[in-house]
C-alpha positions, 0 to 999 in steps of 0.5 A: 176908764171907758174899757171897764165902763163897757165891761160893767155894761156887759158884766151886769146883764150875764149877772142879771141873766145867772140870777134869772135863771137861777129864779127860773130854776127855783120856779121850775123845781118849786112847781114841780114839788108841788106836782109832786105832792098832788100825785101822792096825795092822789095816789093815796085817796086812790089806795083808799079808794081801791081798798074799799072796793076790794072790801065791796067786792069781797061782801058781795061775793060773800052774799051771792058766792057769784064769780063776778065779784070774786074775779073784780075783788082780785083786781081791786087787790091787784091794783091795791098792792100796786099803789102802795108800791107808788106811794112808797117810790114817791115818798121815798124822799120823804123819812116820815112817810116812809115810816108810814108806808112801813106802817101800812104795807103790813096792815093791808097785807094782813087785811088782804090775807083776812078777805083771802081766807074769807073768800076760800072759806066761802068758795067752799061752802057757806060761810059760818056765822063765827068766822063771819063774825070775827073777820067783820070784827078784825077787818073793822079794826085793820081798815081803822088802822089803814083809814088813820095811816092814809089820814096821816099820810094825806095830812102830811101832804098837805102840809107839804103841798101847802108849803110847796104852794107858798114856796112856788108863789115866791119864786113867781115873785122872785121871777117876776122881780127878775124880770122886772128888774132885769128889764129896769137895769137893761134899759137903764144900761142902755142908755147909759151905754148910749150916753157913754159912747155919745160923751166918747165920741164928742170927746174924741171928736174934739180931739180930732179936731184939736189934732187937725188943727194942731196937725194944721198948725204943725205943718205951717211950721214945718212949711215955714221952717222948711222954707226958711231952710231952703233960703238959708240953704241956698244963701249958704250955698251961695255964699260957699260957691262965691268963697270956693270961687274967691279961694280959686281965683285969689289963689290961682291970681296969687300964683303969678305974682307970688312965682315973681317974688319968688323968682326974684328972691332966690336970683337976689339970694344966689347972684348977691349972696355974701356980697352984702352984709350977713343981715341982708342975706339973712332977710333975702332967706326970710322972703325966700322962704316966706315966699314958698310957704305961701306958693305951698299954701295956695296950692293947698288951698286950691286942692281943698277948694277942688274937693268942693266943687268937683264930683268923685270919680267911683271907679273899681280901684285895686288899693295895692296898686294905690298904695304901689303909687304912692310909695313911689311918689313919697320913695325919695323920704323914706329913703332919706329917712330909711323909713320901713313901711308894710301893709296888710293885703288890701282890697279892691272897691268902688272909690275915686283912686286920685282922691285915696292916692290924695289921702293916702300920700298926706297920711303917711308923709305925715308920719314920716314928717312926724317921726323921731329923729333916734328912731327908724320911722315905722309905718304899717298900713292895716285894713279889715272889713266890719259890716259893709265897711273897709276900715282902714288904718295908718299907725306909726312909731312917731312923736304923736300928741296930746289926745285932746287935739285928736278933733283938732287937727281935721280943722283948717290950719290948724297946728299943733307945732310953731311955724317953722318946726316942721313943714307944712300948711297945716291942711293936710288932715282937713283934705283927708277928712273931706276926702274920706267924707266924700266918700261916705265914710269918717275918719279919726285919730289915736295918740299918745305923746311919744307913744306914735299916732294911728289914723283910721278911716272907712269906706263903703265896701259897696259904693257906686260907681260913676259914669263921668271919667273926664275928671279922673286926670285932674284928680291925678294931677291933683295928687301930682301935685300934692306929690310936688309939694 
């Protein structure tokens, strides 16, 4: 709105300006039609002017045959001629005066051959009365013709010039109500302009205003939010350093005693098996097994809580020689399962190489656990590069599960099968998962029942590496543990 505001103000001014000028042009042709007329009808008072003082120059000739008045009679005729000329050039815009001019070139042509013929006959001798007689009687009549000619055409000038005085009047007028009115609107514009850009700068003024405290109020917000974040961030912090704390503890403390009950279950299972009735066997194998479960599970928990608070150890890694260890970790299952595995060629990037030892071996002995018992296990391990990031992949020919549960089985102790039915603490994948996030990138999965599963994962081609190796054995004895289980 405010644009086209200041575009009438600038549009109305070039307006009034064209329509000044187009007066001012008016006024200018105007006077100069008006000068015009004046110059014609000077120059046919001085036609008339210069024949009568031919006719003068002529007469005296006539009574004193003097050259004088020859020599000056020849002048007025020469200068008589030449004015017709100019009354003909300057009514040429003008049909009726040209009409009139055609009219009066052969009258005075006519006149000037009578005095010429007067003249020679004088410049002979003397002058007879007859010729004298006729050429004062047919001269009196060309000079009539000549006087009403010039008559009429003065009168039509003057008409012009009257009109063309009145036409110059109004365009005076019209000037002056230009500039009048020029001057009303541009004033009135100008304070209409002023008006306008004091209301935009008030508005925009409030507006800066209502922004600053908006801004103000916005940044109190994000100061308290903040805040409150902050505290929540760390209570949250606290609270996990204080559970990964109590995992550790708990979990290392519950080694011990559990290693006991352990110990002492399998010396009841092997000293008095058979011994005792077949319920009792059969519950010593229950606390047996229950008991290894849990050192399993502890163990599991204690490298979950490792990963939380321990920094990776980015080091240039070679992934042949990853995956080289971690087939010989697992080379027992897959030969008791006559399992075939291959591999794409695979890269050499910045990682911590216990960890992705770590990750690898849960992935794969995942697919060997999960394979079908009439089928040979098939596990091909791929890997491409897409923009800056390695994708790599585990697919195998297994069971696989219900694509529903591909969120799933990333979460803590989750399990898509009874207790029992296959080994496990149901942590394995939530490892990968914090492995694989560790490291920058994400990790999903693809299955069908029956149809096998494919684990796919990324990691950053370019990542960091780090200055601190001391932690490179306990990443190491982590996956020998993991191995162990």
């Amino acid at each position: 709105r405010t644009r086209y505001a200041f575009a009438w103000v600038l549009a109305i001014p070039i307006l009034l300006g064209l329509i000044s000028f187009w007066a001012a042009a008016r006024h200018r042709a105007s006077i100069v039609w008006v000068s015009h007329t004046k110059d014609v009808i000077l120059v046919l008072e001085n036609l008339q002017a210069a024949m009568d003082r031919a006719e003068s120059s002529q007469r005296g000739f006539l009574l004193t045959g003097e050259e004088p008045y020859r020599a000056q009679y020849v002048k007025k005729r020469d200068e008589l001629l030449g004015k017709i000329a100019a009354v003909r050039e300057l009514t040429s815009d003008n049909p009726a005066q040209q009409a009139n001019v055609a009219r009066l070139l052969p009258a005075v042509r006519e006149r000037i051959q009578m005095m010429e013929h007067v003249l020679a006959v004088r410049h002979e001798g003397r002058l007879p009365d007859t010729v004298a007689a006729d050429a004062m009687r047919r001269g009196t009549a060309l000079m009539g013709d000549i006087r009403q000619i010039c008559a009429a055409m003065a009168a039509e000038e003057t008409r012009l010039l009257e009109e063309r005085i009145l036409a110059q009047r109004r365009t005076e007028i019209e000037v002056a109500v230009c500039f009048v009115l020029g001057i009303l609107i541009s004033v009135g514009l100008l304070y209409y302009a002023h008006r306008l850009i004091e209301r935009y700068s008030s508005e925009r003024a409030r507006a800066e205003a209502e922004l600053r405290a908006l801004n103000a109020e916005l940044e109190l917000r994000v100061r308290e939010r903040t805040a409150a974040l902050e505290a929540k961030n760390q209570e949250l912090m606290r609270s996990n350093q204080d559970l990964t704390r109590f995992a550790y503890i708990a979990s290392h403390d519950l080694q011990e005693p559990l290693r006991t009950v352990a110990s002492y279950a399998g010396l009841l299972g092997t000293r008095y098996h058979g011994k005792l009735d077949g319920k009792a066997d059969k519950y010593i194998g229950f606390v047996v097994n229950g008991a290894k479960r849990m050192q399993a599970l502890i163990q599991d928990l204690l490298a979950y809580s490792r990963l939380g608070t321990q920094p990776l150890n980015i080091r240039p890694v070679d992934m042949e020689g990853v995956l080289r260890d971690v087939l010989e970790n697992l080379r027992v299952a897959i030969l008791e399962r006559r399992a075939r595995i291959t591999h794409d060629p695979l890269p050499s990037l910045n990682a911590d190489a216990g960890r992705l030892a770590q990750l690898f071996q849960n992935l794969i002995g995942n697919a060997l656990k999960f394979a079908k018992n009439d089928e040979t296990p098939t596990v091909h391990i791929g890997c491409w590069q897409f923009g800056d990031d390695w994708v790599f992949s585990v697919r195998d020919n297994g069971i696989g599960f219900d694509p529903q549960y591909a969120e799933r089985i990333f979460i803590l102790f989750q399990r898509l099968h009874q207790v029992g039915a296959y080994s496990g603490t149901g942590m394995g994948l939530a490892i990968c998962r914090r492995i694989v996030e560790l490291h920058g990138g994400r990790i999903w999965a693809e299955s069908e029942p029956g149809a096998g599963s494919t684990f796919s994962f990324t990691l950053p081609a370019r990542l960091k590496t780090t200055a601190d190796d001391s932690l490179s054995s306990e990443y190491s004895e982590s996956g020998a543990a993991l191995s162990r289980r």
